[in-house]
C-alpha positions, 0 to 999 in steps of 0.5 A: 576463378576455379570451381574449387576456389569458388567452392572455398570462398563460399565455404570461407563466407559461411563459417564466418557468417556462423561464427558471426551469429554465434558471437552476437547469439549469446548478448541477446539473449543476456539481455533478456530480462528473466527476474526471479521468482520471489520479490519483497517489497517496502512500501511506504505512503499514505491513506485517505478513507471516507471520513464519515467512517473515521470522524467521532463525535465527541460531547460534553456531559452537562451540555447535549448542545456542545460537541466536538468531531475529530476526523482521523480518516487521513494518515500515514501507511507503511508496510511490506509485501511479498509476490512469488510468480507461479510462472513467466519470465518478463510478464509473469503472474503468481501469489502477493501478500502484504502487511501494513500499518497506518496510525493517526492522533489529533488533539481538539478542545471544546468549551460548554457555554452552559456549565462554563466546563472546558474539555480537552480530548486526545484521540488517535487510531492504529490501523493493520492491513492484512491481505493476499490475492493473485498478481500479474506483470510486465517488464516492459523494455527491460525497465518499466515493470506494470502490476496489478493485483486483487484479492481479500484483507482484512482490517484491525482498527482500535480508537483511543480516546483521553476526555480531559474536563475542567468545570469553573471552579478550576477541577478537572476529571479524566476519562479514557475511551477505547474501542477496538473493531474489526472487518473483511473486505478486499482491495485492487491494486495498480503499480508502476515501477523503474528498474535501478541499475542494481536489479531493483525497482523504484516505484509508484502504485494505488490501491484502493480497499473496501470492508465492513469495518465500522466503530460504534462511536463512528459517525457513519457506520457503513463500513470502511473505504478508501485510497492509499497511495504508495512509493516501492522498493521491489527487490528481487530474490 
């Protein structure tokens, strides 16, 4: 083969090659996973606090000996939360905030041996979660995305208690209880999550909180811990 026909082959295998490149340059980098900025998340699970800090003791008013404690330190938590990413493309890190709501009722009875006196008690707890803190992730795979985050809250609890008492003679006198409290503190979070073939992510997380939140008719009153558990529904935007 001529100099001139080695020369066009070459240049023939070149421009192939090039044009091979750039056909296939254009699909990787699509499948780079590049998630917006902005994310809202619905969560929805459970609360379980250290229940000295949560069960209240209630007695009867003829009886020091006959008492009654309820314990309301386990209940459902529901909420939303919002993570802007200050930087990054699959590990990013950036600014979270959430709200969450949580309430627990019980209904318990007593009986006073003293004053043949009978008492019936209805109770129950609503609790808000405020927090904000700094966040950072991982979309590994284009597919599993791993967080966590930390920052402060703070926490509004009121207790409602109805006393329902009827003596042997058959009269009964109610009384209503309420009691409202408030405490800072902070939480640190962990999660991880799958994403759906819509772009969305479907997931797991914990997140445990700490504060000085304390109820006067609490039997501990040493603030308030405990674990919350969570699925997700992360939607990007």
């Amino acid at each position: 083969m001529s100099a001139a026909g080695k020369t066009a082959g070459l240049r023939s295998l070149f421009i192939l090659a090039l044009g091979i490149i750039c056909l296939t340059a254009q699909p990787l980098s699509a499948a780079v996973y590049e998630p917006p900025p902005t994310a809202i998340q619905a969560l929805f699970g459970a609360a379980v606090f250290h229940d000295d800090s949560l069960t209240f003791r209630e007695e009867s008013p003829v009886d020091p000996d006959a008492y009654k404690e309820t314990d309301l330190s386990q209940m459902p938590m529901l909420g939303f939360a919002a993570q802007y990413a200050l930087a990054g493309q699959n590990s990013q890190a950036g600014f979270e905030g959430g709200l969450l709501f949580g309430w627990r009722s019980r209904s318990t009875s007593l009986t006073s041996n003293l004053e043949q006196t009978s008492v019936r008690i209805e109770t129950s707890l609503w609790l808000l979660d405020l927090s904000m803190g700094l966040y950072a992730s991982h979309v590994m795979a284009n597919r599993l995305r791993l967080s966590v985050g930390a920052g402060p809250l703070l926490l509004f609890a009121t207790y409602d208690g109805e006393r329902e008492e009827t003596d042997s003679q058959g009269d009964t006198a109610t009384t209503d209880t309420s009691e409202n409290a408030f405490g800072i503190g902070g939480y640190a979070r962990a999660a991880i999550e799958y994403r759906l073939p819509d772009g969305a992510f479907m997931g797991i997380g914990l997140r445990g909180v700490t504060s000085n939140l304390e109820f006067e008719k609490g039997v501990d009153t040493s603030g308030l811990e405990g674990v919350q558990g969570f699925i997700s529904y992360t939607r990007p935007f």
